[in-house]
C-alpha positions as CSV (number, residue, x, y, z in Angstrom):
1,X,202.9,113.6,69.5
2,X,202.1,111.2,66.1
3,X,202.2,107.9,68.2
4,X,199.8,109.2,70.8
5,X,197.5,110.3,67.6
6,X,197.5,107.3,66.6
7,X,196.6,105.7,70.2
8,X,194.1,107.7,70.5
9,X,192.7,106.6,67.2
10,X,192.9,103.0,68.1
11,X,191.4,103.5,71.5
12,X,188.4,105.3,69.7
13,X,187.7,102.7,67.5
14,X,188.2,99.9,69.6
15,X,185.9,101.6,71.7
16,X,183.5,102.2,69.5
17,X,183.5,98.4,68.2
18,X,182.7,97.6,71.8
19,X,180.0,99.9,72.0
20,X,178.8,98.7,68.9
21,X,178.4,94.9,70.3
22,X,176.2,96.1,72.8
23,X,173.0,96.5,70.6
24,X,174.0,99.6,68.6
25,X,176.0,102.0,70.9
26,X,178.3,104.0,69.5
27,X,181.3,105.9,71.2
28,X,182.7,109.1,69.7
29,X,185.6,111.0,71.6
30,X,186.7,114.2,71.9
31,X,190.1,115.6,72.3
32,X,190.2,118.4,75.5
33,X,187.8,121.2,74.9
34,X,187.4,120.1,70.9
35,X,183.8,119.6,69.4
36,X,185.4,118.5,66.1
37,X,185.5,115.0,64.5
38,X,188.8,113.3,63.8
39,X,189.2,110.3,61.4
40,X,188.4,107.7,64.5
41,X,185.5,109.6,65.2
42,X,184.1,109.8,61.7
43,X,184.7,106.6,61.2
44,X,182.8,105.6,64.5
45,X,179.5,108.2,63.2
46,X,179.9,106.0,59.7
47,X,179.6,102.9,61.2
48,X,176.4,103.8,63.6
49,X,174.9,105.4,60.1
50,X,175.1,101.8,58.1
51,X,174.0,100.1,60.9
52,X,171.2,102.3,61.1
53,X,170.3,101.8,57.4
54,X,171.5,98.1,57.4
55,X,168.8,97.4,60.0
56,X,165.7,99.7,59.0
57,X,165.8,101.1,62.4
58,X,163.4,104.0,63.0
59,X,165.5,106.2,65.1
60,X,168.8,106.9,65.9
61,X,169.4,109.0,69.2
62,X,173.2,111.2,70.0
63,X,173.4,112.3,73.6
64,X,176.6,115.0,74.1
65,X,178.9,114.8,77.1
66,X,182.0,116.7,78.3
67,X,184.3,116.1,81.9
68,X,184.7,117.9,84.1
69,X,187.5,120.1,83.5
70,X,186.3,124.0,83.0
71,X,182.6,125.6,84.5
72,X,179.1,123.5,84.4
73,X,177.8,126.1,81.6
74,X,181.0,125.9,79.5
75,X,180.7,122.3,79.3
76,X,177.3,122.6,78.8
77,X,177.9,124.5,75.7
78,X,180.4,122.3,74.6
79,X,178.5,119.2,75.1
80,X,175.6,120.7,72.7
81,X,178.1,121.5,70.0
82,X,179.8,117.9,70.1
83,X,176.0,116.9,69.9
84,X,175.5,118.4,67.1
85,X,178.5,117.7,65.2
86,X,177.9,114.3,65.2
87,X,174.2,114.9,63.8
88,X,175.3,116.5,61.5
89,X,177.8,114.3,60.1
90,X,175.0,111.3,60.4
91,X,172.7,113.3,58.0
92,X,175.5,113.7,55.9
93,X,175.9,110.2,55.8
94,X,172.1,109.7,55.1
95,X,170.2,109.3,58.4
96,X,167.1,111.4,58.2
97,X,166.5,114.6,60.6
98,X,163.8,112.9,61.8
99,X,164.6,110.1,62.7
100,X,167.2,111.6,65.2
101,X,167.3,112.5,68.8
102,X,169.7,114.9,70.0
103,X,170.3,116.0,73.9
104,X,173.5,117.6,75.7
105,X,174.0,116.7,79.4
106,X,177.6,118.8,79.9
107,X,179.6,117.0,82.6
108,X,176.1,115.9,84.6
109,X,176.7,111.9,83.5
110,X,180.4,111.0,83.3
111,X,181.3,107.5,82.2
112,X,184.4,107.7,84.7
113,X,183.5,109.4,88.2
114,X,185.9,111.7,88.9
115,X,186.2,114.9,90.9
116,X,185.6,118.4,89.4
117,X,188.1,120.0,87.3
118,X,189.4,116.3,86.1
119,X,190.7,116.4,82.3
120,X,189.1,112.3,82.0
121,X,189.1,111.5,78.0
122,X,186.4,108.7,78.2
123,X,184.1,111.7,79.7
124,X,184.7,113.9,76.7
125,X,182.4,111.4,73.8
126,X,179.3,111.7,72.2
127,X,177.5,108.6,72.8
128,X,175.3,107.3,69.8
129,X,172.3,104.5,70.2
130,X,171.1,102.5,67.4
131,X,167.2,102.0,68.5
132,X,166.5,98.1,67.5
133,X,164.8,97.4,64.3
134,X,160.9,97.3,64.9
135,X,159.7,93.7,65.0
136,X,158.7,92.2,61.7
137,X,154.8,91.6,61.5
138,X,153.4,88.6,62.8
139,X,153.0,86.5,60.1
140,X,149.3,86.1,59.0
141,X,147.5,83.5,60.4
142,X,146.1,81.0,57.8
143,X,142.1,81.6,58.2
144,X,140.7,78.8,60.3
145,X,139.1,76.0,57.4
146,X,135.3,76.5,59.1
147,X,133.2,73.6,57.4
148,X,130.6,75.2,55.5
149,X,127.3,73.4,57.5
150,X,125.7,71.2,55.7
151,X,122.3,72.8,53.8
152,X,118.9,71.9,56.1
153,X,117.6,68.8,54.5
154,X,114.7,70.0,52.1
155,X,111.5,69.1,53.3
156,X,109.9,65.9,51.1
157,X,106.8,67.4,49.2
158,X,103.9,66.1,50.1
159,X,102.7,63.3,47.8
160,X,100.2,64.8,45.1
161,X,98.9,61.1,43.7
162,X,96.2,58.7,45.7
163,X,95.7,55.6,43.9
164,X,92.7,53.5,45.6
165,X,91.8,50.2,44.8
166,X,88.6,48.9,46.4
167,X,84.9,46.7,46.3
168,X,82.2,48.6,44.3
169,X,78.8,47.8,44.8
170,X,75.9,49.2,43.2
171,X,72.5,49.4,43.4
172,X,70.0,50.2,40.6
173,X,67.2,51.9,40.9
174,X,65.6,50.8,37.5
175,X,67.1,48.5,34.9
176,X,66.0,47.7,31.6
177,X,63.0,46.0,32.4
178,X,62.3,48.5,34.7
179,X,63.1,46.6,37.8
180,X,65.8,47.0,40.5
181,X,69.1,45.0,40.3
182,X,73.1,45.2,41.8
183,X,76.4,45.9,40.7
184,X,79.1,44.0,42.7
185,X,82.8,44.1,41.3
186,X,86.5,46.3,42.2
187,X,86.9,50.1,41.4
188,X,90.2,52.0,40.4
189,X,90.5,55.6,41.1
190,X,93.3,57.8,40.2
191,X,93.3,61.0,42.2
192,X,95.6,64.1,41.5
193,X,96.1,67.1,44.4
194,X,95.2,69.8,42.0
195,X,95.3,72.5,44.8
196,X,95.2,71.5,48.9
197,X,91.8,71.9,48.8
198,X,90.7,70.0,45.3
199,X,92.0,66.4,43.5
200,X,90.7,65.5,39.9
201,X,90.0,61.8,39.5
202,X,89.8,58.8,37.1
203,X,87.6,56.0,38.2
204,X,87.4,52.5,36.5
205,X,84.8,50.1,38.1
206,X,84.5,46.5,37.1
207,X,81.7,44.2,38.1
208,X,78.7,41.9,37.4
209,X,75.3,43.3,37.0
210,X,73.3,40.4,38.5
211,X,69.6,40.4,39.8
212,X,68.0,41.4,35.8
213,X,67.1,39.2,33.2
214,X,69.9,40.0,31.5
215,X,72.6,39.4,33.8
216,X,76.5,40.1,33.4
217,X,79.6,42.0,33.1
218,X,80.1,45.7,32.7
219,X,81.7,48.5,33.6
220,X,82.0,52.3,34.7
221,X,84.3,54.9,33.3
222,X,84.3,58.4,35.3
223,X,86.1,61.9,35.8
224,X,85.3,64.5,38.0
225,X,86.7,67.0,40.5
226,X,86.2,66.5,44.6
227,X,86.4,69.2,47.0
228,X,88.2,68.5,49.9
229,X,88.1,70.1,53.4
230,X,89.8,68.5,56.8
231,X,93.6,67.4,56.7
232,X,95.9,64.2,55.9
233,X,94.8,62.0,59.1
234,X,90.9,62.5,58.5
235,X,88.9,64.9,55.3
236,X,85.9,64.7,53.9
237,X,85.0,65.8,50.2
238,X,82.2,66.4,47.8
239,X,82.4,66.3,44.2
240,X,80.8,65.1,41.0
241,X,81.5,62.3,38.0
242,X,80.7,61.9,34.4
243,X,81.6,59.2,32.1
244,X,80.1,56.5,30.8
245,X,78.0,53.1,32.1
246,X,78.0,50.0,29.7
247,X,77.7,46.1,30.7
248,X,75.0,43.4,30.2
249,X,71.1,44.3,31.6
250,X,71.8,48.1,30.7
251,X,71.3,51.1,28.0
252,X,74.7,51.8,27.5
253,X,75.0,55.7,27.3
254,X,76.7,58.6,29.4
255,X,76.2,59.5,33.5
256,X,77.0,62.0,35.5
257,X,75.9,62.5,38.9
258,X,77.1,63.9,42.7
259,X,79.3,62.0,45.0
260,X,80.7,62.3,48.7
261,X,82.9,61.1,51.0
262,X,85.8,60.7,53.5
263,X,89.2,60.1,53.6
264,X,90.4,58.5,57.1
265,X,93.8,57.3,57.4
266,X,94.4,54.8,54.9
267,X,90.5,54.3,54.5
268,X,88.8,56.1,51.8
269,X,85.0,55.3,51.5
270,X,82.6,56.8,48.9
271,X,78.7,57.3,47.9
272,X,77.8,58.2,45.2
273,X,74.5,58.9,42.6
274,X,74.9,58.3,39.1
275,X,72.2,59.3,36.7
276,X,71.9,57.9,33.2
277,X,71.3,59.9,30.4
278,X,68.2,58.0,29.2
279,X,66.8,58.1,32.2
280,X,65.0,60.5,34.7
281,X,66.3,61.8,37.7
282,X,65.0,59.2,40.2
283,X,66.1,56.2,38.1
284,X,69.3,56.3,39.0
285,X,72.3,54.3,40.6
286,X,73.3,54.0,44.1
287,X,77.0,53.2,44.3
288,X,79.3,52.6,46.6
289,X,83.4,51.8,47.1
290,X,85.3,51.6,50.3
291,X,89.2,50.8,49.4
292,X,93.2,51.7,50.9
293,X,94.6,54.5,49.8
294,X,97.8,54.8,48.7
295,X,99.5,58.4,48.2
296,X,102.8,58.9,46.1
């Protein structure tokens, strides 16, 4: 009786370590008409319960079985009571209630077909399944290195200078000896975009006074605003001056006086009146300059 213990011992755990091979079943037998767990049978439950924890698997399920010796509702009976011993001892051993399944089949789904009322021991087990370990988390993707697009190109301000350099000629009205006479020389002018609709200027004319008894060099200093209206490719302007007229065959002294003109392309041609202080309003001086412009 002792040696076929001890077969039956050895057949259960060899069994079981089979099962166990194929991805986490578990074998536990039954002696006939027993629902109790020997030491080969313990030992099976314990070695389905580390596995379980071992792994991290989420469940564990324990489907009971019984031959077909006895009636269909006996062995049904039976079946649920091996079924439960064995969930039993694998929360003892730690495996959560709910992470178990438990179902009892009574003699429905023998291991070994046989014909009824056949005492067959592999037919009297509990069979135990390990569910795989869920699969670890796909490792995160590194995020894609998107090249930050290059900034739009900022626009290039539109130039606020217009340097002109150009002929001056002049014609006056009266000179010192009360008679007409010309101016003929270069003229400067500094212009600053103030607003897109007004420039402030410096002008600096050069030239020889020449048709007068005293004629000779001088020159003409003046500031003033212009008033612009048009765009970059053609605009006209009006404006004024004042500074200050000084050479050979005049009065040096202050003038100030209106002045118009047009901007076309590179072109920038001017007219203007300038009126001397110590003279009347009719006595005054015709000028013109036609130069390039150059904007920065």
């Amino acid at each position: 009786m002792k040696r076929q213990l001890l077969l039956s011992a050895a057949c259960c755990v060899l069994f079981g370590l089979s099962a166990q091979a194929q991805e986490g079943r578990y074998i536990v037998l039954f002696g006939f008409d027993q629902a109790s767990l020997d030491a080969a049978a313990q030992a099976t439950v314990a070695a389905a319960a580390q596995e379980f924890q071992r792994t991290g698997s989420a469940s564990i399920s324990v489907v009971g079985h019984t031959d077909t010796s006895g009636n269909a509702t006996y062995n049904q009976t039976l079946s649920e009571r091996r079924e439960q011993a064995v969930a039993d001892e694998l929360m003892r051993l730690g495996v959560p209630a709910s992470a178990l399944t438990g179902e009892a089949v009574g003699e429905t789904q023998p291991a070994v077909q046989t014909g009824d009322g056949v005492a067959e021991e592999q037919n009297r087990r509990v069979d135990i399944q390990v569910a795989p370990p869920p699969p670890p988390p796909p490792a995160p993707q590194p995020a894609p290195q998107v090249a930050e697009p290059a900034p739009p190109p900022r626009p290039a301000a539109d130039p606020r200078w217009m340097f002109t350099p150009g002929i001056f000629y002049g014609y006056n009205i009266e000179d010192e000896q009360g008679t007409h006479s010309h101016l003929a020389g270069i003229n400067l002018s500094f212009d600053y975009l103030v607003t897109d609709w007004m420039t402030f200027g410096l002008e600096q004319a050069g030239f020889y006074h020449f048709d007068t008894d005293k004629d000779g060099f001088g020159g003409r200093t003046v500031v003033g605003p212009d008033f612009i209206f048009g765009d970059r490719q053609f605009a006209g302007y009006f404006g004024g001056n004042i500074g200050y007229l000084y050479g050979s065959g005049f009065d040096d002294d202050f003038v100030g006086g209106p002045e118009v003109g047009f901007i076309a392309g590179p072109i920038n041609w001017k007219v203007g009146y300038d009126i001397p202080f110590n003279r009347d309003l009719d006595e005054g001086i015709v000028n013109t300059t036609i130069g390039a412009v150059f904007r920065f």
